[in-house]
DRENVO-699276 format. One record per residue (C-alpha): x, y, z; residue in one letter. Coordinates in pm, whole numbers, plus 50000, padded with zeros to 5 digits. Layout:
<rs>
XYZa
...
</rs>
This chain:
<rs>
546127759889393x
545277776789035x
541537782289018x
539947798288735x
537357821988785x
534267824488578x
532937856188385x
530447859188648x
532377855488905x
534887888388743x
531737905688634x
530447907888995x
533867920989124x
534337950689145x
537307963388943x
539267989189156x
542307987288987x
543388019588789x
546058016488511x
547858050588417x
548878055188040x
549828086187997x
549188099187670x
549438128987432x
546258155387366x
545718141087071x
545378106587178x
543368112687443x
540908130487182x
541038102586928x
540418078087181x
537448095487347x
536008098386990x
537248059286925x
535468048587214x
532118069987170x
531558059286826x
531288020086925x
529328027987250x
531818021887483x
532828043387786x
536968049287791x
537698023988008x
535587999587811x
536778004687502x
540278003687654x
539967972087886x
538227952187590x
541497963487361x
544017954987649x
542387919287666x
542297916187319x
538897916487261x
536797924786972x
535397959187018x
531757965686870x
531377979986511x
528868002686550x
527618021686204x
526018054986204x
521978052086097x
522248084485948x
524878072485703x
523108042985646x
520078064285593x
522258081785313x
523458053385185x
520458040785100x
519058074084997x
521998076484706x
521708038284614x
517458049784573x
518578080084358x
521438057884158x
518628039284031x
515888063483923x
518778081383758x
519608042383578x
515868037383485x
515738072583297x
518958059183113x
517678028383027x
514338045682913x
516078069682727x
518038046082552x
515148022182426x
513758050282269x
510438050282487x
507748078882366x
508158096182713x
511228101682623x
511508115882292x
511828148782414x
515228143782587x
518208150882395x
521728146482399x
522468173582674x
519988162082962x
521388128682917x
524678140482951x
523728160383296x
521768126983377x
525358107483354x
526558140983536x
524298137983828x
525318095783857x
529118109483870x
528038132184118x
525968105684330x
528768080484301x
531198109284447x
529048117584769x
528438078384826x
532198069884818x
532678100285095x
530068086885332x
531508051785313x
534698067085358x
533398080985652x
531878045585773x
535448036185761x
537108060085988x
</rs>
């Protein structure tokens, strides 16, 4: 007789089963890191892949944090543009040059927010 067993019924077993996979330094690092960066202990993160489930996505605060701290500064650097551009009194006394290391300093903003999502996607 096939019976099925619940999710409760597995979660209160206790699993003393131990699969070897051998597996180079490397792995083994990238793994540990893998499973760290979602939450997971090793054997977690490696039962939930063997089963094929979805493993947790979980994203850093602190690049977030930046994230939004570079979006903030992508803007105030847009509104001084935009000022500059309708020729608003308080900013007559910009010229050609700040503008240019305004546009300078959104090139550089762009740059470091395309690394930290870069990073959100490793």
């Amino acid at each position: 007789m096939n019976v099925k067993k619940s999710s409760k019924t597995i979660c209160k077993e206790r699993r003393g089963k131990k699969l070897r996979v051998p597996v180079l330094p490397i792995e083994e690092a990238e793994i540990k890191t893998k499973a760290q960066d979602v939450g997971l202990t090793v054997a977690q993160y490696l039962r939930n892949l063997g089963l094929g489930y979805q493993v947790p996505s979980v994203i850093d605060n602190r690049q977030v944090d930046a994230l939004l701290k570079i979006n903030g500064d992508l803007g105030r650097l847009g509104g001084l543009i935009k000022l500059w551009l309708t020729n608003d009194k308080r900013t007559k006394l910009i010229g050609k040059s700040e503008l240019h290391l305004t546009l300078n300093n959104i090139r550089n903003t762009q740059n470091t927010m395309l690394d930290v999502i870069m990073k959100l996607k490793k």
